[in-house]
C-alpha positions in Angstrom: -15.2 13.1 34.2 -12.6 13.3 31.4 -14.1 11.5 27.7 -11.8 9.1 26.1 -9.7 9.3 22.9 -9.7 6.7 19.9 -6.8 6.7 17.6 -8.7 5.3 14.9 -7.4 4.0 11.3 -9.4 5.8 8.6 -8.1 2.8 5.4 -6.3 3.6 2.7 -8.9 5.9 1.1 -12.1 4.0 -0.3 -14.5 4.8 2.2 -15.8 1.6 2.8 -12.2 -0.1 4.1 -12.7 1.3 7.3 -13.4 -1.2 10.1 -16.6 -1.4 11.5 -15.5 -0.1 15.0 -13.8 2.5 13.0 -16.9 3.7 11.5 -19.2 3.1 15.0 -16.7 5.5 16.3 -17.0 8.4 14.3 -20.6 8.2 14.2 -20.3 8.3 18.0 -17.5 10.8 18.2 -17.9 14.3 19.7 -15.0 15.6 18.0 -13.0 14.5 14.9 -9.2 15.4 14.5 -8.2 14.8 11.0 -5.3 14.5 8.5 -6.9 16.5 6.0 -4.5 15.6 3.2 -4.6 12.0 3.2 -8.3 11.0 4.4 -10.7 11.4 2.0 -13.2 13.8 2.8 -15.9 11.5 2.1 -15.2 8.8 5.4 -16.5 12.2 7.5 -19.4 11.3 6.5 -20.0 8.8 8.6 -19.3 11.2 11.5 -22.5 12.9 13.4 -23.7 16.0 12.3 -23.1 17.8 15.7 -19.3 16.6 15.7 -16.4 19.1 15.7 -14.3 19.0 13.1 -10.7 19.9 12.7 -8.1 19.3 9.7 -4.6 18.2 11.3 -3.2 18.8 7.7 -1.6 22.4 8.9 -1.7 22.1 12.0 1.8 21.4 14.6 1.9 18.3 17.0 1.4 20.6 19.8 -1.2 22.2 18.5 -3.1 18.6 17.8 -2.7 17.7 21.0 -4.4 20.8 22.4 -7.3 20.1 20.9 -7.6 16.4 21.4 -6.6 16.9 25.5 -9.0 19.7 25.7 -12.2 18.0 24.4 -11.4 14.9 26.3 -10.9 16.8 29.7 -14.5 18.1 28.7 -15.5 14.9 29.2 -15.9 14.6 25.0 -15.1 11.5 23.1 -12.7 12.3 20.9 -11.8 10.2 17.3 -8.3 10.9 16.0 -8.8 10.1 12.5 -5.2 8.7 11.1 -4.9 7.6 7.2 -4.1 4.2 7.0 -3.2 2.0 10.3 -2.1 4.2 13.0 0.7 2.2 14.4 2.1 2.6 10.7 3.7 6.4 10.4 1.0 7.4 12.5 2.6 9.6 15.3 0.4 8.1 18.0 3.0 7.6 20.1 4.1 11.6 20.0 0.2 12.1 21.1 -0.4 9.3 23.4 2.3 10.7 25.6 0.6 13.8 26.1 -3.0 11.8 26.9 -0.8 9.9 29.5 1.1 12.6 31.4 -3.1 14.3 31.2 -4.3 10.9 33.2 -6.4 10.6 29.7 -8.0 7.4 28.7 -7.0 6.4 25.0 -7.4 3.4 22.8 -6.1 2.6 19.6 -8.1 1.3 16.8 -6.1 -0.3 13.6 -7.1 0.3 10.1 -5.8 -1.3 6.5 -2.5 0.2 5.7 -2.0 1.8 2.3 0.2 -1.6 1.6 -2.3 -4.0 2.6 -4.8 -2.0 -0.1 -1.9 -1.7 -2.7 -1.0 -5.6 -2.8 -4.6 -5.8 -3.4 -5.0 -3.2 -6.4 -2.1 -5.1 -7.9 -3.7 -8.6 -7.3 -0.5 -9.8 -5.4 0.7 -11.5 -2.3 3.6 -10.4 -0.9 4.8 -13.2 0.7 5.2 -16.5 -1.8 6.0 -19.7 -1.0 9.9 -20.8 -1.7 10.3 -17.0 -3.6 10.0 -14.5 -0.8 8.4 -14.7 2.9 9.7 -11.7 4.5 8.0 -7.9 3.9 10.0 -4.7 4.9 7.9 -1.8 5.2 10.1 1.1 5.1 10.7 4.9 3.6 13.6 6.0 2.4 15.8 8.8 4.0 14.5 12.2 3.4 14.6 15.7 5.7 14.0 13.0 8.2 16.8 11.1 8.2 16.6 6.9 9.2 18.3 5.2 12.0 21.7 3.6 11.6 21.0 0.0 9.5 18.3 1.2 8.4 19.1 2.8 5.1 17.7 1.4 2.1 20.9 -0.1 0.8 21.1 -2.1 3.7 17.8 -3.3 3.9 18.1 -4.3 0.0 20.7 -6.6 1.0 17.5 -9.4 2.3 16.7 -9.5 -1.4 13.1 -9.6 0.3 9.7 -7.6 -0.8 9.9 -4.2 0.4 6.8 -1.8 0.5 8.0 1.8 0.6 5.9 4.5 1.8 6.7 8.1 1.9 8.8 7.8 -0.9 7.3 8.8 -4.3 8.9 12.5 -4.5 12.4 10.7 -4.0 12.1 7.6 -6.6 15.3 8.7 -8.4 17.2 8.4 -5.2 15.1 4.8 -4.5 16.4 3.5 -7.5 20.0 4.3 -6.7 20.0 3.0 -3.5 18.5 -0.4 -4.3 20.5 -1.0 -7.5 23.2 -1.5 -4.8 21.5 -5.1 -4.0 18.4 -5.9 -6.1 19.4 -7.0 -10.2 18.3 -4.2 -12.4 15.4 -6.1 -13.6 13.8 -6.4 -10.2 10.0 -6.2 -10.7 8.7 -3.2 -9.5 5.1 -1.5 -8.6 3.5 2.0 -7.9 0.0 2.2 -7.0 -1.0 5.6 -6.7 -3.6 6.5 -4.5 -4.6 2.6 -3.6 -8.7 2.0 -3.0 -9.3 6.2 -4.7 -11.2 6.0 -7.3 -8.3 7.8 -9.4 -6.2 5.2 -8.3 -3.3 4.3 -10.7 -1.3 1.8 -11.4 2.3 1.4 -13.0 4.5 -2.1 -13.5 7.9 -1.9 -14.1 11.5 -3.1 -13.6 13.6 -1.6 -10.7 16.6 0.3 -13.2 13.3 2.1 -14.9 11.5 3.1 -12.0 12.2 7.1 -11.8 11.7 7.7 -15.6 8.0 5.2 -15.4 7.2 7.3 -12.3 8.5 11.0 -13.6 6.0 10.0 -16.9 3.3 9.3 -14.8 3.5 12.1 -13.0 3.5 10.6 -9.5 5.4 12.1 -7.1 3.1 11.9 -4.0 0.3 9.5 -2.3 2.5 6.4 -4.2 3.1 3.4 -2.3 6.1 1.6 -4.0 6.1 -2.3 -4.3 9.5 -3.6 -5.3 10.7 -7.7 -5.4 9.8 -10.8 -7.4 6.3 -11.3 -5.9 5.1 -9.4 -7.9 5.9 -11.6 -11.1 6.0 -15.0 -9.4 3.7 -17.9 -10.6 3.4 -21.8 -10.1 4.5 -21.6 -6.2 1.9 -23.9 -3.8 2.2 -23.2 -0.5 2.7 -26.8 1.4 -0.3 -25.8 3.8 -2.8 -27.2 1.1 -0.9 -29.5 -0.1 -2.6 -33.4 0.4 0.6 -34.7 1.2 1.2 -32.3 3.9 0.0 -33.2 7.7 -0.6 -30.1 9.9 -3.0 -30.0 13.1 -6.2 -29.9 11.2 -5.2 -32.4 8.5 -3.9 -35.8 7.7 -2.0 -36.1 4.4 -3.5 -38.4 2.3 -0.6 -40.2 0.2 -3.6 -41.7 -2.7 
């Protein structure tokens, strides 16, 4: 009888933002596929001690998915460890279609994204009440180039908070693209390696963002927070507000 396959979202790096069916997993888990060069080493702990192990970090699609259809065919349960969420930059769809044209039972387990951990290092919603209530989680174009209207220029143009991933080694070409729609003195921030405990923070405004990043000396594992959000103060959301009637409450004009 073939095992089953768990795409499951490791967090953004301090071991204990896993989920709790995250963790049950891997302690459950046969084998363990893993992206070596953003997990930290220290969430395979939770995994048993009789689990095979295998970093994805040099390894090819095809080659993943080898392993992962093998073990499960063996009747193995099987934890593809992802940084992160998986449904965020996660490939799952690449590997699910391989489980699926197998007959090979999978499930998908989310995790916290990198910009749900980086909001919190910088003690900052990203959605604020009469500022800014739209987030665009994006990358800009690299070797892998982005789908038509969705370069970085053109999503500037919503003026909205936009959490880039992928994009540290490429922050001069960032900056360029969204000085063609944000002001100059945009608020921006980098949080290296969000939940790590060398996690690092830098604040800055959009037209200095290469030079505060280049001094750093970040150019990898960044996520990249840019829009007023991040400097906003005195906005109430209505939702709390006495005067405000929703389902739950009446407003109480007194």
């Amino acid at each position: 009888m073939p095992g089953k396959v768990y795409f499951v979202g490791a967090g953004p790096g301090d071991p204990k933002l896993i989920t709790l069916r995250g963790k049950e997993l891997l302690e459950q888990a046969d084998v363990v596929v893993y992206a070596g060069s953003l997990v930290n080493p220290v969430v395979l702990e939770y995994a048993g001690k009789g689990a095979d192990k295998y970093d994805s970090a040099q390894l090819t699609l095809e080659q993943i998915a080898g392993i992962i259809t093998r073990a499960a065919r063996e009747g193995r349960r099987v934890v593809r460890l992802a940084s992160g969420d998986p449904s965020i930059y996660g490939a799952v769809e690449e590997m699910s279609d391989a489980l699926k044209a197998a007959g090979i039972d999978f499930e998908v387990v989310p995790g916290v994204s990198s910009f749900s951990a980086a909001a919190a290092a910088l003690q900052c919603e990203l959605t604020v009440p009469d500022l800014v209530q739209t987030v665009i989680l994006t990358r800009v174009e690299g070797r892998t180039k982005m789908p038509d209207r969705e370069q970085l220029e053109d999503l500037a143009k919503h003026g909205c908070t936009l959490a880039l991933f992928l994009s540290a080694a490429l922050a001069r070409r960032v900056q360029e693209k969204l000085l063609t729609a944000y002001p100059a003195e945009t608020p921006v921030a980098v949080v290296y390696k969000a939940s790590w405990p060398d996690q690092k923070i830098i604040r800055g405004e959009l037209k200095d963002l290469a030079d505060l990043m280049r001094k750093a000396k970040i150019a990898m594992t960044a996520m990249i927070i840019v829009g007023r959000c991040l400097t906003a103060r005195g906005h109430k959301s209505r939702l709390y507000d006495k005067t405000f009637s929703h389902a739950h409450r009446k407003a109480s004009i007194s």
